[in-house]
FILOLUM-557486 format. One line per 4 residues: number of its first residue (from 1); for each residue z, y, x of N, C-alpha, C, O. Coordinates in steps of 0.05 Angstrom, whole numbers, padded with zeros to 5 digits. Layout:
NUM> Z:Y:X:Z:Y:X:Z:Y:X:Z:Y:X; ...
This chain:
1> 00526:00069:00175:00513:00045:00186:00523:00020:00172:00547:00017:00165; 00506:00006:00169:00517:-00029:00144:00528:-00044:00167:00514:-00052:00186; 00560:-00046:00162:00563:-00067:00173:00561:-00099:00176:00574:-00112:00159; 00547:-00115:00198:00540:-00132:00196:00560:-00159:00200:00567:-00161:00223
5> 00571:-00178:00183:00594:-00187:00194:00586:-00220:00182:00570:-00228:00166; 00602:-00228:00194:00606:-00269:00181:00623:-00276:00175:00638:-00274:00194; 00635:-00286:00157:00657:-00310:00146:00655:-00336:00149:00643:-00352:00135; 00668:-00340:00168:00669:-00378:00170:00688:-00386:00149:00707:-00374:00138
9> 00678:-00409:00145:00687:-00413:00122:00681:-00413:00096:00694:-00429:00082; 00664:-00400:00085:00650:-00384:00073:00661:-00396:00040:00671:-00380:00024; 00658:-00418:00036:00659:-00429:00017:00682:-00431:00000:00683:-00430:-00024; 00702:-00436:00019:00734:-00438:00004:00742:-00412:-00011:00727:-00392:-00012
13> 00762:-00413:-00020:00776:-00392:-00042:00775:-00361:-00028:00766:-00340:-00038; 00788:-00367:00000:00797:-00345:00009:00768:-00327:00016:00763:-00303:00010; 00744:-00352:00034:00728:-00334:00054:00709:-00329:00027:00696:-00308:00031; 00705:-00338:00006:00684:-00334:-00018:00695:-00298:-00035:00677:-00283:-00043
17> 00717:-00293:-00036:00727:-00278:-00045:00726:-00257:-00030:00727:-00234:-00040; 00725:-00262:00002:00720:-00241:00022:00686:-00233:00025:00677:-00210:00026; 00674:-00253:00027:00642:-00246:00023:00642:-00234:-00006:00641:-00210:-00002; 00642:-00237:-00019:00639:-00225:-00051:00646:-00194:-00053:00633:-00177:-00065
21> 00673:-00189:-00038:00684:-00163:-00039:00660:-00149:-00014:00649:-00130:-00024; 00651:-00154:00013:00634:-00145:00019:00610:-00140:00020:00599:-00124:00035; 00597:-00156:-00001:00572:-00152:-00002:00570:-00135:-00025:00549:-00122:-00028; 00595:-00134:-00046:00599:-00106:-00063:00599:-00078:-00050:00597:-00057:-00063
25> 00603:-00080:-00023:00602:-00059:-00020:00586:-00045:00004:00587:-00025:00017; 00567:-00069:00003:00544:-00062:00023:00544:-00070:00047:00529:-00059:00064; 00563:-00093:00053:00558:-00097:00081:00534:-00119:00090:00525:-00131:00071; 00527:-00124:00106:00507:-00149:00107:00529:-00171:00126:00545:-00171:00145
29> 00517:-00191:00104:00547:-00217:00113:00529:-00252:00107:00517:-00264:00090; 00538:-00253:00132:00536:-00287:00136:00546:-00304:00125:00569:-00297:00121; 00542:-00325:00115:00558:-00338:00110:00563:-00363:00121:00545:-00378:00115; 00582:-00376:00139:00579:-00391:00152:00588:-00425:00148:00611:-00429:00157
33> 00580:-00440:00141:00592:-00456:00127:00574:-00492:00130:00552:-00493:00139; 00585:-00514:00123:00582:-00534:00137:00560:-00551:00119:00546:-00571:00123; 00566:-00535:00098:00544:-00551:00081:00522:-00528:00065:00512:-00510:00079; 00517:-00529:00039:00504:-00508:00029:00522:-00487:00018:00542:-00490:00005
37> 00508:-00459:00028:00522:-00436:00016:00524:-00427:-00013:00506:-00414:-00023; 00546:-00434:-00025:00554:-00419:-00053:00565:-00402:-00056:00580:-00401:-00076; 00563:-00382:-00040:00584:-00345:-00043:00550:-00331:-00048:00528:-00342:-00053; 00558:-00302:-00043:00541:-00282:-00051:00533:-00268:-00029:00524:-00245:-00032
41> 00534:-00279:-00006:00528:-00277:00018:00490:-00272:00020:00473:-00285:00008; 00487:-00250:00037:00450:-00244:00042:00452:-00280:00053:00448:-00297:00035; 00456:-00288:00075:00446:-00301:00094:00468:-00325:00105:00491:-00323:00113; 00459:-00335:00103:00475:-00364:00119:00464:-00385:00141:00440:-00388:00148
45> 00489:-00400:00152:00484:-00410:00179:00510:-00427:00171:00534:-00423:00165; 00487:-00455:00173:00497:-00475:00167:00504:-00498:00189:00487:-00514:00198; 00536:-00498:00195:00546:-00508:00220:00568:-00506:00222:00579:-00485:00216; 00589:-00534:00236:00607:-00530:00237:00630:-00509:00255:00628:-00502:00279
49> 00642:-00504:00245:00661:-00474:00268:00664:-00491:00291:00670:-00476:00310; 00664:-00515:00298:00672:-00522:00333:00639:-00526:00344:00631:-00525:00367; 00628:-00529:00326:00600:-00522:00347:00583:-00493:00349:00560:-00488:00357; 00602:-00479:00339:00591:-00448:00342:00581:-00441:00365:00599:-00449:00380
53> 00563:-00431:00379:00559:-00424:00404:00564:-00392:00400:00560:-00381:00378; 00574:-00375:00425:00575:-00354:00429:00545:-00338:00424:00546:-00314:00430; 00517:-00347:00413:00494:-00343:00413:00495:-00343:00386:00479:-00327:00376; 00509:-00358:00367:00510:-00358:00343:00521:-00329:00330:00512:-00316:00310
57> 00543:-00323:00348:00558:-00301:00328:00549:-00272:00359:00558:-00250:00365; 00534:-00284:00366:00520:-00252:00386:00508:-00222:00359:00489:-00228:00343; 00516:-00206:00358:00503:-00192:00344:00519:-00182:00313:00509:-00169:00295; 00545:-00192:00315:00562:-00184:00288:00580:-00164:00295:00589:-00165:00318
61> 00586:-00147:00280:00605:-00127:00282:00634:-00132:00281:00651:-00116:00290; 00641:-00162:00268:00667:-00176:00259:00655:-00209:00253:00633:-00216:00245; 00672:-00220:00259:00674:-00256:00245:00698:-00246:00237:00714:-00231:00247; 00697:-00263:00207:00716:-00267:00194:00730:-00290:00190:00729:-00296:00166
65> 00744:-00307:00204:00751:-00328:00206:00774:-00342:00178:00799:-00341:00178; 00757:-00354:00155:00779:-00363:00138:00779:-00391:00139:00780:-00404:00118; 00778:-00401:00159:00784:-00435:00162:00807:-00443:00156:00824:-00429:00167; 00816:-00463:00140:00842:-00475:00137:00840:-00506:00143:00818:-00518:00144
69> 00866:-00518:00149:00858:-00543:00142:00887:-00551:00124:00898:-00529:00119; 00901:-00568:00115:00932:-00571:00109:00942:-00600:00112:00966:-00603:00111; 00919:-00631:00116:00927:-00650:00119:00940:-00647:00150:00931:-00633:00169; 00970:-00670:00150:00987:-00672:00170:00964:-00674:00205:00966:-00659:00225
73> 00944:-00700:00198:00938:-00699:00224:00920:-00682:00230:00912:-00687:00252; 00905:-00653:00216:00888:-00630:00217:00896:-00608:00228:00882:-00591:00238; 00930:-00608:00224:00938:-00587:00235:00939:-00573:00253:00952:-00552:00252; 00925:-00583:00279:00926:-00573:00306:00899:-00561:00300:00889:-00551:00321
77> 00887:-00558:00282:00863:-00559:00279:00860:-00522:00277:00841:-00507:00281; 00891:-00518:00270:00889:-00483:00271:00892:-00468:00299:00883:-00446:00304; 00907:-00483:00315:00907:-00470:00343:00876:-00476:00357:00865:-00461:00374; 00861:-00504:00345:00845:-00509:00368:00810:-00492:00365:00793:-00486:00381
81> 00813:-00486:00328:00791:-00469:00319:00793:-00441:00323:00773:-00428:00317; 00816:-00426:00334:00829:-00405:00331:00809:-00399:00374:00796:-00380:00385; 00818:-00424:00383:00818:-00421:00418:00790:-00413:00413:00778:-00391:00414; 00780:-00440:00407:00741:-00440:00405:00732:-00407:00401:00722:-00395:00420
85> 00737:-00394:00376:00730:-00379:00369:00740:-00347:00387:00728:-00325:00386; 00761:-00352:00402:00759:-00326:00416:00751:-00337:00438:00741:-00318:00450; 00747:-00360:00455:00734:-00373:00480:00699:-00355:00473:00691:-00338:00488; 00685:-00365:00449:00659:-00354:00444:00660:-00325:00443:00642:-00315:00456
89> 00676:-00310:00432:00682:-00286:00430:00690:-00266:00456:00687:-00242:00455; 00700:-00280:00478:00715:-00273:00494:00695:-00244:00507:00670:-00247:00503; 00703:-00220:00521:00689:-00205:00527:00669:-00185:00513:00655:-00168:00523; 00675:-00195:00484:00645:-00182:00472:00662:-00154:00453:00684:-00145:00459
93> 00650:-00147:00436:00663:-00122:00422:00663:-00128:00387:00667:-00112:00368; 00655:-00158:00385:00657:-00168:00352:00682:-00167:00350:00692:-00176:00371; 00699:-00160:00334:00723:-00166:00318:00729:-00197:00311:00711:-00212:00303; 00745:-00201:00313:00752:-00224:00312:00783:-00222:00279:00806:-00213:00281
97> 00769:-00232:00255:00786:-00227:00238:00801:-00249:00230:00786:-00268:00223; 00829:-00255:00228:00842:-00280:00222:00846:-00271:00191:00852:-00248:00183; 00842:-00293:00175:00859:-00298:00154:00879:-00317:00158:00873:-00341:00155; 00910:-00309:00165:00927:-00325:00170:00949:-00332:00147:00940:-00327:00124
101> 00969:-00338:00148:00996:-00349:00138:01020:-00328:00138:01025:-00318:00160; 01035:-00320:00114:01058:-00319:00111:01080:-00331:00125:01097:-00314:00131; 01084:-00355:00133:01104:-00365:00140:01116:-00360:00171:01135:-00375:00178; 01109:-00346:00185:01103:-00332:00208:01108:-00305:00205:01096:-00293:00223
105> 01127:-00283:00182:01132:-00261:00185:01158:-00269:00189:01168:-00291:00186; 01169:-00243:00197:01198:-00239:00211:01217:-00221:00195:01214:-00198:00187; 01242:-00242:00190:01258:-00229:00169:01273:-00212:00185:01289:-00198:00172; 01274:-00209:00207:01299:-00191:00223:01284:-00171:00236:01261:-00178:00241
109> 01291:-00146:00244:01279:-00132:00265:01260:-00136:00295:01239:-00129:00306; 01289:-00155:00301:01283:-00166:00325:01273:-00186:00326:01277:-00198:00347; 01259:-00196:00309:01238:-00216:00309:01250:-00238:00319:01236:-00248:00337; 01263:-00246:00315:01277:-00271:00320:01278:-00302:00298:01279:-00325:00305
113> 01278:-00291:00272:01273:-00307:00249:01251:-00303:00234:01248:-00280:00225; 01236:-00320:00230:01209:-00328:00215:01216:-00332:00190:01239:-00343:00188; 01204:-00328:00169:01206:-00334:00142:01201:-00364:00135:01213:-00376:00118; 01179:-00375:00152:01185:-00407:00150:01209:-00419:00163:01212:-00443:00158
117> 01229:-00406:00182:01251:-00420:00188:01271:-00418:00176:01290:-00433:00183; 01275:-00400:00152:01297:-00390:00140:01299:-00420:00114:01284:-00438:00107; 01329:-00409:00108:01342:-00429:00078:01325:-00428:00057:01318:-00405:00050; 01316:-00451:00044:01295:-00441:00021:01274:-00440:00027:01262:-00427:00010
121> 01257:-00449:00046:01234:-00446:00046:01225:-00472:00044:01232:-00491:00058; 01205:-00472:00023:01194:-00510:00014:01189:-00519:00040:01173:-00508:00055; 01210:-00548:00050:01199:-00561:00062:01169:-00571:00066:01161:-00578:00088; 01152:-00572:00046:01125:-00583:00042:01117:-00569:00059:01112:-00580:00081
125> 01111:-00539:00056:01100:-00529:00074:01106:-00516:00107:01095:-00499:00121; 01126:-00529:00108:01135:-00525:00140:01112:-00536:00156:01098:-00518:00164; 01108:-00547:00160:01085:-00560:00186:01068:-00541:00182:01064:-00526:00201; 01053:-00533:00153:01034:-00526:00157:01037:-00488:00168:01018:-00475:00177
129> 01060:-00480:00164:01072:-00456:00174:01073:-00459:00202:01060:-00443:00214; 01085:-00475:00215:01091:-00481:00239:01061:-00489:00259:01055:-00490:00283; 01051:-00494:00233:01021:-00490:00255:01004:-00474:00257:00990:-00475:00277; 00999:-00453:00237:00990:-00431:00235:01007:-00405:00253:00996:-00384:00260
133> 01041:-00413:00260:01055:-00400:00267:01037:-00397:00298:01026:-00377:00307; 01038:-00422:00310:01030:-00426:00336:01013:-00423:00338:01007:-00429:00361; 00988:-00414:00321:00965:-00407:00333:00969:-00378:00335:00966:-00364:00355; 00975:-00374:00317:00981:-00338:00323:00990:-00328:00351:00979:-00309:00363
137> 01014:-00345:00361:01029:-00342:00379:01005:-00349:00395:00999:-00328:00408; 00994:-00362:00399:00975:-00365:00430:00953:-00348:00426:00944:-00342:00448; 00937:-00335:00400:00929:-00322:00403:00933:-00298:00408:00915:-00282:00406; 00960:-00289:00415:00973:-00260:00426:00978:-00259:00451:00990:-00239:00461
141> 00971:-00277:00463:00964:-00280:00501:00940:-00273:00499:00932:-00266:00521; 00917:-00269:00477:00882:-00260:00493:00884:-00235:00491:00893:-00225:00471; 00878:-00222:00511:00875:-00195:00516:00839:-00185:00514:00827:-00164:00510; 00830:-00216:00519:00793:-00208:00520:00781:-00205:00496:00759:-00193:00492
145> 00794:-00215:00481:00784:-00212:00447:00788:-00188:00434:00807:-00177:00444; 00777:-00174:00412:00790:-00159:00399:00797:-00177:00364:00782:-00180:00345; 00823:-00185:00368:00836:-00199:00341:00852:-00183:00333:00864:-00165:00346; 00852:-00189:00307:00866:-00183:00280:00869:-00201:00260:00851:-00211:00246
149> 00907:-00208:00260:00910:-00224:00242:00921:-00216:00216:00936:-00196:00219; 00919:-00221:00196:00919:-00212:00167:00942:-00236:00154:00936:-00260:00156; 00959:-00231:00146:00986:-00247:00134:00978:-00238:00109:00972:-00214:00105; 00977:-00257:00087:00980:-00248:00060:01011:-00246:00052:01030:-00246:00068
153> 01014:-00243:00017:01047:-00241:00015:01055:-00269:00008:01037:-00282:-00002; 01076:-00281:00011:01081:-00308:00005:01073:-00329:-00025:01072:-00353:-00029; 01070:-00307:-00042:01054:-00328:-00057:01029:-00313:-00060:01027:-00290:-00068; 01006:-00332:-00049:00981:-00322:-00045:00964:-00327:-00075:00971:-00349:-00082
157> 00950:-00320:-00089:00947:-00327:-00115:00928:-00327:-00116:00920:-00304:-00118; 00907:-00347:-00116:00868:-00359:-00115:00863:-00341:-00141:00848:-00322:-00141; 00876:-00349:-00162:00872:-00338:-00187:00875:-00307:-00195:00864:-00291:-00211; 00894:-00305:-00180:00907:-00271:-00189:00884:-00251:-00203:00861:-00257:-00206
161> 00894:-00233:-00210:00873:-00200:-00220:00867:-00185:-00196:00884:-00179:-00179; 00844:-00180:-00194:00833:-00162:-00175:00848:-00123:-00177:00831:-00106:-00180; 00865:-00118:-00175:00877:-00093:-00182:00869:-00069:-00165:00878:-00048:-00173; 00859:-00068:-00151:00845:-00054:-00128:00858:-00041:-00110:00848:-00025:-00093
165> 00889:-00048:-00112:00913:-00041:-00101:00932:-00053:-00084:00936:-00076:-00092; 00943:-00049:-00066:00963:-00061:-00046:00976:-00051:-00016:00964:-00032:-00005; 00996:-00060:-00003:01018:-00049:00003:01002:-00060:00029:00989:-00081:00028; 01005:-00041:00058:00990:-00051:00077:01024:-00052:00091:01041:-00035:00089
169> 01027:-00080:00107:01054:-00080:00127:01050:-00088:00153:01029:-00086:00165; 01075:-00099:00165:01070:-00104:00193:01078:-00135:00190:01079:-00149:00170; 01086:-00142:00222:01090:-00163:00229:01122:-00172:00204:01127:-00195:00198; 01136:-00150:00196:01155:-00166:00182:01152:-00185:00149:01131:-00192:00138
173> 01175:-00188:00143:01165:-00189:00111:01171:-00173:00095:01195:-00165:00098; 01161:-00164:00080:01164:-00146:00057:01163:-00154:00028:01143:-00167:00020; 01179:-00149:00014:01181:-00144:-00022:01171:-00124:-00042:01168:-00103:-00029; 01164:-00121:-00068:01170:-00098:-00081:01195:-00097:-00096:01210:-00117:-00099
177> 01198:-00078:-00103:01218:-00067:-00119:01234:-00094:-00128:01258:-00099:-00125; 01220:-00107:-00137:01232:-00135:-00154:01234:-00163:-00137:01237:-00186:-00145; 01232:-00154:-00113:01245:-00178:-00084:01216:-00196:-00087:01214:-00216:-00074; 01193:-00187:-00106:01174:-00208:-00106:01157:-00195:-00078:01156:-00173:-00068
181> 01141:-00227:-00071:01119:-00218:-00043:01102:-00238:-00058:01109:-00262:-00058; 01071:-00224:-00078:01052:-00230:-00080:01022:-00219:-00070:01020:-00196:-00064; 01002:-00235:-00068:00979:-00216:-00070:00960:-00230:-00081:00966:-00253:-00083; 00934:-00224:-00091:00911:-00241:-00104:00894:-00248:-00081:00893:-00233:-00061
185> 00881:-00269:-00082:00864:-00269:-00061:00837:-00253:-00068:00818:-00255:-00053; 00836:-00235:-00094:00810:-00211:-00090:00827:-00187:-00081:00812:-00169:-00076; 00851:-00181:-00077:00858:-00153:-00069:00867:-00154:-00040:00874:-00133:-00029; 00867:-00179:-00028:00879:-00193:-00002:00843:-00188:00012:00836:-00175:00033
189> 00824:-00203:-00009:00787:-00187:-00003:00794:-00164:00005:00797:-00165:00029; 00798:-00143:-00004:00801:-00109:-00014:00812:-00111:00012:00795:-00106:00030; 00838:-00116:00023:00843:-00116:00044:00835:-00116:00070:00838:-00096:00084; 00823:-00138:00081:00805:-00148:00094:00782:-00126:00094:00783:-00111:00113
193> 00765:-00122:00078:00740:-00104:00076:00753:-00084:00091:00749:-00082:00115; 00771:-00066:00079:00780:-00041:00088:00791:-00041:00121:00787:-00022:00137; 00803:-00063:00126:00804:-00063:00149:00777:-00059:00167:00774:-00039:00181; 00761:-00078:00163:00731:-00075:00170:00714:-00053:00166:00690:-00055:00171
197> 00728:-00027:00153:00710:-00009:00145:00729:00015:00154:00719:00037:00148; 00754:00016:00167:00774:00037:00174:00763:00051:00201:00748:00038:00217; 00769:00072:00205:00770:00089:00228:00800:00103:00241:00819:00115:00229; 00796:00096:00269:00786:00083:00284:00778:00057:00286:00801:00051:00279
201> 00768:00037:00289:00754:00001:00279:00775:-00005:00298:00791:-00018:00284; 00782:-00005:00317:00804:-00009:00335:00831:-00007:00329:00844:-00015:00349; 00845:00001:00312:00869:00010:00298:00894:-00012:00300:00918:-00008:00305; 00880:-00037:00294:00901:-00060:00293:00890:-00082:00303:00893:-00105:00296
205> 00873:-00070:00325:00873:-00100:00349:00884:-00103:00363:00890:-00085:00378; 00890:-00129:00368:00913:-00143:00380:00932:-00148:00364:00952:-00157:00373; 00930:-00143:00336:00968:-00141:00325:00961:-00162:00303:00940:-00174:00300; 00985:-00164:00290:00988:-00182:00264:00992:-00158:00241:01008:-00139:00243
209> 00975:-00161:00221:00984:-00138:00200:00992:-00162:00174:00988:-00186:00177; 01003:-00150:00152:00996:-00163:00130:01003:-00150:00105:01014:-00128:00106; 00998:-00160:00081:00989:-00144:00056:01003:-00159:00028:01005:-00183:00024; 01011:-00142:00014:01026:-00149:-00006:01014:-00135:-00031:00993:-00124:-00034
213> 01035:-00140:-00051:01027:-00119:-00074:01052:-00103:-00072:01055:-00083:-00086
């Protein structure tokens, strides 16, 4: 059966790269986005993510949520698009897919230290970790949604090679061999799709996963 799914977002690096990888492989995909659609998307719906109505996304198998924002006063902008979207979602059986943040994995077992709190981590991007951190965190109180958040590896790479390869993890952080945590944003696609295309479809809702090389 074709799965039918949406990307908000549609346009930026991340959600363009996720529509592209699924419509390669046959899914039928929305594209959802505020102005005109430039991905490879069948179909689009042109509107902003805070006026989505639950009538809008009635009928998808998944939303793919790649909204970002990174200016200082936008940043609440990840907890408050994050609420909207499982508030609309709430009760139904669409998937609810996050493209989230690195800076929010856990260098210790016990989950006690975040990779954005540790020595060394560019100040620049603290806030914007710390706010992506907290949406996560409040989105792990909905029990009515079915979410899935997706962590890429710390350096996320727009540009990278599509390799068709990568390391699936959990809530911690992980390295390869060579202490590096990269991924491309087409094999971070690759990711994403597969999630959306795994059996059981239920496997990692509710949780935070994330993906490396």
């Amino acid at each position: 059966m074709t799965k039918n799914i949406a990307v908000i977002a549609a346009n930026g690096k991340s959600g363009s790269a996720i529509v592209k990888e699924a419509v390669d492989r046959g899914f039928s995909v929305t594209a959802i986005v505020r102005s005109e659609n430039k991905t490879a998307a069948q179909h689009a719906l042109s509107k902003d993510l805070f006026d989505l109505t639950a009538a809008d996304l009635a009928g998808f198998d998944a939303v793919v949520d790649a909204f970002g924002t990174w200016a200082p006063e936008t940043l609440h902008q990840h907890s408050d698009s994050l609420k909207h979207l499982a508030d609309i979602l709430s009760g139904t059986d669409t998937r609810l897919i996050v493209v989230g943040g690195a800076g929010s994995l856990y260098l210790d077992a016990a989950h006690t230290l975040q990779l954005s709190q540790s020595e060394g981590f560019p100040e620049a991007f603290k806030p914007l970790a710390t706010a992506m951190g907290e949406s996560l965190a409040e989105l792990r109180k909905r029990s009515d949604v079915k979410w899935t958040y997706v962590s890429p590896a710390a350096d996320f790479r727009a540009d990278g090679p599509r390799t068709g390869s990568y390391v699936l993890a959990g809530e911690e952080f992980t390295t390869n061999a060579d202490g590096e945590s990269a991924i491309s944003y087409a094999d971070y696609a690759i990711a994403i799709v597969d999630e959306l295309s795994a059996a059981p479809v239920d496997a990692h809702v509710g949780e935070r996963i994330s993906v490396r090389w």
